[in-house]
N, C-alpha and C positions, 0 to 999 in steps of 0.2 A: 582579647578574644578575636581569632581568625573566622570572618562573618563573608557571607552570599550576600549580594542582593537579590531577590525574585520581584519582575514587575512583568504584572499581566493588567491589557485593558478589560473594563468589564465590560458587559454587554449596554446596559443603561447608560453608562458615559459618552456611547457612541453616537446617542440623541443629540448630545447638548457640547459638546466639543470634540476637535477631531483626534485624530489617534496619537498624534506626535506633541497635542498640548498635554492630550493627560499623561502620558508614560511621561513629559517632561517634569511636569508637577509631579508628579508623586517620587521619581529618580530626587529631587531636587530636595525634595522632603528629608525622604531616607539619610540622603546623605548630609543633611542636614543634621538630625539626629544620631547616626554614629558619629561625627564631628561631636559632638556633644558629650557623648556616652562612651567615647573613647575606643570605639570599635573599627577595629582593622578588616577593611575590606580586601579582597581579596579576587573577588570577581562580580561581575554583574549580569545576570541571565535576563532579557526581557522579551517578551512577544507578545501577538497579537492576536489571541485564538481566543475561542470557548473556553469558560472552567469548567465545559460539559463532559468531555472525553480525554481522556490521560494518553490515549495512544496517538491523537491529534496536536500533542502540545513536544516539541521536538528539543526544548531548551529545558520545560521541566525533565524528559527524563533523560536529561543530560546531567542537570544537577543531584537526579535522584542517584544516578552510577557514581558522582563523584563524592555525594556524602557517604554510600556504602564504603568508600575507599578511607572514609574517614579524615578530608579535607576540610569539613569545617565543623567549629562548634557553635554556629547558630544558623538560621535561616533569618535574614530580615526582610517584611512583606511588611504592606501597607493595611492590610486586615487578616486573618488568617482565612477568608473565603477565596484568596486571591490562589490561594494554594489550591486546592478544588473548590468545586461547584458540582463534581459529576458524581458518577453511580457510590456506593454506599465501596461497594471493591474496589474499587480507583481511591476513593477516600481513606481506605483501610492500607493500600499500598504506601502512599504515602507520610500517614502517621506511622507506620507499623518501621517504614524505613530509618526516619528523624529516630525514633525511639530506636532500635539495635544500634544506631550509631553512637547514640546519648548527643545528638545535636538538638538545640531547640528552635523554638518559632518566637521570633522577637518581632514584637509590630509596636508602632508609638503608643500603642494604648497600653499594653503587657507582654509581659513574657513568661512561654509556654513551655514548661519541660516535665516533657512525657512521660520523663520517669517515676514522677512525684502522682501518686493517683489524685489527688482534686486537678491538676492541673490538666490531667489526662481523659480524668471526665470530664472536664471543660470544656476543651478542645473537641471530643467526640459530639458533645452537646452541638457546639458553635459549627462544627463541620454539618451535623443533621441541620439546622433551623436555614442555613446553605442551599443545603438541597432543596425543601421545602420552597425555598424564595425560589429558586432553579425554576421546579416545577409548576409554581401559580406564573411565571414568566409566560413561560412553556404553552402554559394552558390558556392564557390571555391572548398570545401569537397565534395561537392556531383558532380560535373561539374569530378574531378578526380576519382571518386569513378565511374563514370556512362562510365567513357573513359576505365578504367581498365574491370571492366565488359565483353565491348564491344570487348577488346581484347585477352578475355576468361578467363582471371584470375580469380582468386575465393581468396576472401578479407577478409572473416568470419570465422568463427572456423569452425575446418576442422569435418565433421558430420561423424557418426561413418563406420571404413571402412578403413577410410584415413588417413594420419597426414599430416602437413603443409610442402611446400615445396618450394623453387622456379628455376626458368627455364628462365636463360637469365636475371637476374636480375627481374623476374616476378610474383607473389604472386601464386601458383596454391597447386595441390594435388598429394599427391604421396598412392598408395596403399598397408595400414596396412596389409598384411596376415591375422595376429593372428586374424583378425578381420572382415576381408572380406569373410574370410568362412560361417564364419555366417549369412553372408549378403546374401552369395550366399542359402543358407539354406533356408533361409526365403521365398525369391521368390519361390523355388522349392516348397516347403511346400503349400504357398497358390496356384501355380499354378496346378501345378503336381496332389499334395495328396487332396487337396482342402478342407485344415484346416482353419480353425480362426485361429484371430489374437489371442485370449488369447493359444491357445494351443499351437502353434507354441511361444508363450513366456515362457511357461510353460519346454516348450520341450528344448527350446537352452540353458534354464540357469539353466537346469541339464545338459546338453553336457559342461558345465561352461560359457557360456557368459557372459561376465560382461560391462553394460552399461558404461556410462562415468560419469554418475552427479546422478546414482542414484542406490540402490543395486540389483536391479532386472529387465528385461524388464518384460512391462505391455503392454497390446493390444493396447495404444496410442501410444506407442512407436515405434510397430511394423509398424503399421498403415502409422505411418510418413516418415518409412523408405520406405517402398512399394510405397508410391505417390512420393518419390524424386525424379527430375528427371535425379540428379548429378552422382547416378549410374548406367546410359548410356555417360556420358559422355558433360552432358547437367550442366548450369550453372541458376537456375533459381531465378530474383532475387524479391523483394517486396511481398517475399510470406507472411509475418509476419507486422503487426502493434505493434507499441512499444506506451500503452497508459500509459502517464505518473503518478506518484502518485499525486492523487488527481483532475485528469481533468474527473474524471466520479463519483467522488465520492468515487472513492477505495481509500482502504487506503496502497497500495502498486502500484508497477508497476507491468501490466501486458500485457501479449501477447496476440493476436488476428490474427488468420489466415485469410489470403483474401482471396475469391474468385482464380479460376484459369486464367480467364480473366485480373485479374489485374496483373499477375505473366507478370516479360519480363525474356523471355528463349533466351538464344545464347549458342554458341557452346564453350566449354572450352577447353583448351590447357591439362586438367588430362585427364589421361589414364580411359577407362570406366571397371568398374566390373560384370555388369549385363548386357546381349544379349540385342539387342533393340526389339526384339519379346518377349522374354519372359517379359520384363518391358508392353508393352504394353498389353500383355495377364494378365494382372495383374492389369492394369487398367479396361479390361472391368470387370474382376472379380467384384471390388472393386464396379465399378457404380451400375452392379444387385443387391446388398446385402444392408443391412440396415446397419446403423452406426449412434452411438449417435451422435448430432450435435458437433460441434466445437464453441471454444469458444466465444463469441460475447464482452467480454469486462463487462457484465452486470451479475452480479449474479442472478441468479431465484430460485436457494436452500436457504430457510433458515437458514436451516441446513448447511450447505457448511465450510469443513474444521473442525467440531466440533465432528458429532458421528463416534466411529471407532468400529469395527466388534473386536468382544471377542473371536473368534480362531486366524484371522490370524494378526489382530492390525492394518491392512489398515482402509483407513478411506472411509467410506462408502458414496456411489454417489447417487443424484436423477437421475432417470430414467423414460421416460414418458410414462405407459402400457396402451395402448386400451383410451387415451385420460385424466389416471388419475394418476399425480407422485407418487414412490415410492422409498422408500430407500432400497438399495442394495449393497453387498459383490461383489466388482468387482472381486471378485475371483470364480469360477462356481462351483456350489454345495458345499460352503464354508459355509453360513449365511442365512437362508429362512428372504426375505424378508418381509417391511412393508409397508405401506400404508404410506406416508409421512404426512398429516395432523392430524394423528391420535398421532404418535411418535412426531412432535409438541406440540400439542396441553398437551402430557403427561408434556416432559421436561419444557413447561411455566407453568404449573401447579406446575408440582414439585420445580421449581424457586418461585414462589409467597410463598407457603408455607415453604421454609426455609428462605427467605426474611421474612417474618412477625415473625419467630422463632426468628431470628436472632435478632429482633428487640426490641420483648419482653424482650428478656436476656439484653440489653442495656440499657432500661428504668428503669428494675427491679436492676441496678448494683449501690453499693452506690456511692453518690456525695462525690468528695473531699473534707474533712475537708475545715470548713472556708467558701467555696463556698456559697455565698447567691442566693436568687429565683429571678431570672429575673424578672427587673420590665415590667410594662407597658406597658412605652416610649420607654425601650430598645428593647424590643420584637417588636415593630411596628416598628422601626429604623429597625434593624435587617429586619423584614421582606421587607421593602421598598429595602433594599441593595442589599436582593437575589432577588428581580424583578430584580434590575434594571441587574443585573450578566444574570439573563435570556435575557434579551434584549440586552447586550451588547455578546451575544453567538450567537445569532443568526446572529450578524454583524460581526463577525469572524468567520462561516462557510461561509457566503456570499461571503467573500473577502480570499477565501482559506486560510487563516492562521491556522484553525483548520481543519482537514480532518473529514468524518462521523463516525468514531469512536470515536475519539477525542470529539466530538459535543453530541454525544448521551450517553457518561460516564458522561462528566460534566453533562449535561441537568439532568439526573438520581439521580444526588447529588444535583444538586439545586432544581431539582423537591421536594425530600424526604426531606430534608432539611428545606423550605416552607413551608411545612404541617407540621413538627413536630415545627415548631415558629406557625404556626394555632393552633395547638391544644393546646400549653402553652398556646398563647394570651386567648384560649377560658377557660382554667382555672380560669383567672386572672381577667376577666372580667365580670364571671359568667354567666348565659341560656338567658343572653336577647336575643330576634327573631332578632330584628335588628344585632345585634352585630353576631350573629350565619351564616345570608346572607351573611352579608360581608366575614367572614372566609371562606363561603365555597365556595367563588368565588374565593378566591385563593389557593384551595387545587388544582392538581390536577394530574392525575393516570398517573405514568410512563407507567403501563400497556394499557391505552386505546390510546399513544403515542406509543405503541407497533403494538396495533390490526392495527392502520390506515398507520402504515410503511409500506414502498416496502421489498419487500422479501431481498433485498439487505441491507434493513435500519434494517430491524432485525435480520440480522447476525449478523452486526457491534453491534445491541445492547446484543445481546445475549454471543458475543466473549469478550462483557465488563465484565464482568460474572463467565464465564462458561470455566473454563481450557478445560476440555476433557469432553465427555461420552462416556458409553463403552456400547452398542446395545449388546442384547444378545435374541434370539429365537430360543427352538428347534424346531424340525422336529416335521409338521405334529399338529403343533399347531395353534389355533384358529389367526384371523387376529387382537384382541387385547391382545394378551394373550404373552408380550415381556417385558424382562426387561429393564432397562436404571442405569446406575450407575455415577451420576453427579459429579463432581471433578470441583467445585467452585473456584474463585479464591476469596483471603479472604475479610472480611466482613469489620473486623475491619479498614483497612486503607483507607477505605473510606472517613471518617472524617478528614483525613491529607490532602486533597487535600483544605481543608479550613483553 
C-alpha cells in the first residue's frame, strides 16, 4: 500500500515541548508502524501551523492536490484531528477529497475508509468533537487574554518607544529612550510646528530613526504612532482585524483597522511617554485634516504592489483626486503623477503585445525530431480534458483549495491552451462553417476574463505575469506622456505547469 505521511504540531504540545521534539516523536512513531504494517511510504508532508485554517497550512493542500491525482492509498497521521481542527468546510474539503479518491486515513489507533458508511460516520463524528476542542481552546485564550487586559497588561509586541517587560509576574512595557525621543518628536512636530506626517518622517530618519520592521518611517507609520493611545498610558485593544489568507479572496493575510468605537481602552500598568494634552491636541489635529482611507481588507488598485517610482524604487499608491484615482510617489515632489486608467490601460496593452510575440516565437520554433501532427481524435480528446480542467478549477476556488491567484494563472494556461488545440483541430478539419461554430465556441479571451474582473481579480491576474514595473514621468509633461518598463515573469514555463 503506497502511503503519505501528514505530521502537523498541535497547539497544546507547544506548552510542554518544543516543535522539532514533537514532529520528531511522532515522524518516529509513524514510521515505526508502517515498518510494521508493511506500508510503503512514499512521501512525508509536515509543518508547523494551526489545524485552525486549511488556507494557512501550504503542505496539506499540497497533499490534498496530489491525492486528487491519485498518488496514494492511504493518509497516515498520528490522530485523525491532525488532519483538521478547523471550520466544518475546511473539514468537509478534506474528507470529501480522501473519499473521491478512495484513499484512507490510517492512524495507530484505526483505519478510516470513507467509503464504508460507519466509518464515515465516524470520522465526521471524530472531525466534530475536533472542532469543539478547537473552540473551548479558543474561548479559554481569549477569556485569559481579555482578564490580562483588564488588568492593564499589554500581551502584543511592544510598539515602537517600548520593549517588553514584566511587573509582578505581569506582561506590561517599559520605556526604550533610544527611541522614545522620537516619539516624543513626532507629537511635537505635528502639534507645535504643524507638520505632516510625511515630513516629520522625512525629518526623524535623518536625525537616524530607525523603525523596527522596515528601513524608513513613512506617513503611515507616523500616522499610527500619533493615534496610539498606548503613549499616554492607555492600553487599546481590538484595534486591528487579522483576515485570514484566502477568506476574501487574498492571497495572503492581511490587516484591517477598525473603527475607534470597536477599540476597548483600559488603563495599563506602563509608564506613559506623551502628556495626555498634548495626545489629545493631536487628535483634534488629526480629525480636521485629510488622510487617505485605511485599509478595508479589499483591494481597489489594480495596480497595487506592482508599479514602483524610478527615483526613489517605492512602490507607487492609488490616490483618489477630485473623484478620479491616480497613481502617485508617496514621496512629495519625488514622481509627477498619473492618471490610473490611462497607466493601465498602457501596461495591458503592452502585456497583450508581448504575449502574442511570445507566442509567435513558439509556434515558429521547430518540432522535436520524430514528433508526429496531432491527430483528430487526439486533439478533440485533448480539447474535452482541458474543459473538463476548466470545470474542475472552478470547483477548487469554490472550495478554497486554490486561492485567486492560484485560480486566475491556471484559468490563463487552460484558457491559451484551449485555443491553441482550436486552432490545430481547425487545421485538421479544414474551413467547414459547421466545424469553424463549433471551435469558436470554445476559444475564449483570457483578456475579456480580464476586462469583466474586480480590480482585485486583476491584480492577482496581472501579479501572475508581471514581476515589477518601473513608472517614470518628468516634470511638466503632458498627462500621457510617461514611460513604464515591464519585467515579466517568464514565458516559457508556462507549458510545465501541464
Amino acid at each position: 500500500m503506497d502511503i503519505a505521511i501528514y505530521l502537523r504540531k498541535s497547539r497544546a504540545e507547544e506548552l510542554n515541548n518544543s516543535i522539532g521534539e514533537t514532529l520528531q516523536r511522532h515522524k518516529e512513531t509513524l514510521l515505526e508502524f508502517s515498518k510494521k504494517n508493511h506500508l510503503n511510504i512514499k512521501r512525508i508532508y509536515e509543518e508547523v501551523v494551526s489545524g485552525e485554517s486549511l488556507y494557512a497550512r501550504p503542505q496539506m493542500l499540497k497533499l490534498l492536490s496530489d491525492v486528487e491525482k491519485g498518488s496514494y492509498d492511504g493518509i497516515l497521521c498520528m490522530d485523525i484531528d491532525r488532519l483538521s481542527r478547523g471550520t466544518m468546510s475546511d473539514q468537509g474539503i478534506i474528507l470529501e477529497t480522501l473519499k473521491n479518491a478512495n484513499t484512507k486515513i490510517i492512524t495507530p489507533n484505526k483505519t478510516y475508509d470513507l467509503n464504508i458508511e460507519t466509518d464515515e460516520t465516524f470520522s465526521e463524528f471524530e472531525t466534530f468533537m475536533a472542532r469543539q476542542e478547537l473552540k473551548a481552546i479558543k474561548r479559554r485564550l481569549q477569556r485569559g487574554i481579555q482578564k490580562s487586559i483588564e488588568d492593564g497588561c499589554y500581551i502584543a509586541n511592544a510598539p515602537y518607544g517600548y520593549s517588553k517587560t514584566t511587573v509582578n509576574k505581569r506582561p506590561t512595557l517599559a520605556i526604550k529612550e533610544e527611541e522614545a525621543r522620537f516619539v516624543r518628536l513626532i507629537f511635537e512636530m505635528y502639534v507645535q510646528k504643524g507638520w505632516g506626517c510625511q515630513k516629520i518622517a522625512d525629518t526623524i530618519c535623518l536625525m537616524g530613526a530607525k523603525p523596527r520592521r522596515s528601513d524608513r518611517f513613512g506617513r503611515t507609520s507616523i500616522m499610527k504612532i500619533i493615534h496610539n493611545p498606548v503613549y499616554i498610558g492607555l492600553i487599546a485593544w481590538n484595534r486591528k482585524t487579522q483576515i485570514r489568507k484566502g477568506a476574501r479572496g487574498n492571497a495572503k493575510q492581511i490587516t484591517i483597522y477598525n473603527p475607534k468605537e470597536k477599540w476597548t481602552v483600559v488603563k495599563g500598568i506602563h509608564p506613559p511617554i506623551i502628556d495626555k494634552e498634548l495626545f489629545e491636541q493631536a487628535q483634534k489635529l488629526s480629525a480636521g485634516r485629510n488622510h487617505p482611507p485605511s485599509n478595508t481588507g479589499i483591494i481597489q488598485n489594480s495596480l497595487a504592489g506592482l508599479v514602483y517610482c524610478a527615483n526613489c524604487g517605492t512602490v507607487m499608491q492609488r490616490q483618489v483626486v477630485r473623484g478620479r484615482p491616480y497613481l502617485l510617489c508617496q514621496k512629495p515632489g519625488c514622481m509627477p503623477s498619473s492618471a490610473l486608467l490611462p497607466v493601465e490601460d498602457a501596461i495591458v496593452r503592452t502585456l497583450k503585445e508581448t504575449y502574442q510575440q511570445v507566442m509567435v516565437t513558439l509556434e515558429k520554433a521547430p518540432q522535436p525530431a520524430g514528433k508526429s501532427r496531432i491527430s483528430q481524435k487526439a486533439c478533440e480528446s485533448e480539447i474535452r480534458t482541458t474543459e473538463y480542467q476548466i470545470g474542475r478549477l472552478h470547483d477548487l476556488l469554490e472550495r478554497g483549495i486554490y486561492d485567486e491567484n492560484t485560480y486566475y494563472s491556471r484559468l490563463f494556461l487552460l484558457e491559451e491552451k484551449k485555443k491553441k488545440l482550436a486552432e490545430t483541430l481547425r487545421a485538421l478539419l479544414g474551413d467547414s462553417h459547421e466545424n469553424e461554430e463549433k471551435i469558436a465556441k470554445s476559444e475564449a479571451s483570457i483578456w475579456e476574463l480580464y476586462d469583466s474582473a474586480t480590480p482585485q481579480g486583476k491584480n492577482m491576474l496581472l501579479k501572475a505575469f508581471i514581476d515589477r514595473i518601473v513608472y517614470k514621468k518628468e516634470k511638466g509633461a503632458k498627462p500621457f506622456q510617461f514611460t513604464l518598463d515591464l519585467y515579466l515573469r517568464p514565458f516559457e514555463s508556462f507549458p510545465n505547469a501541464f
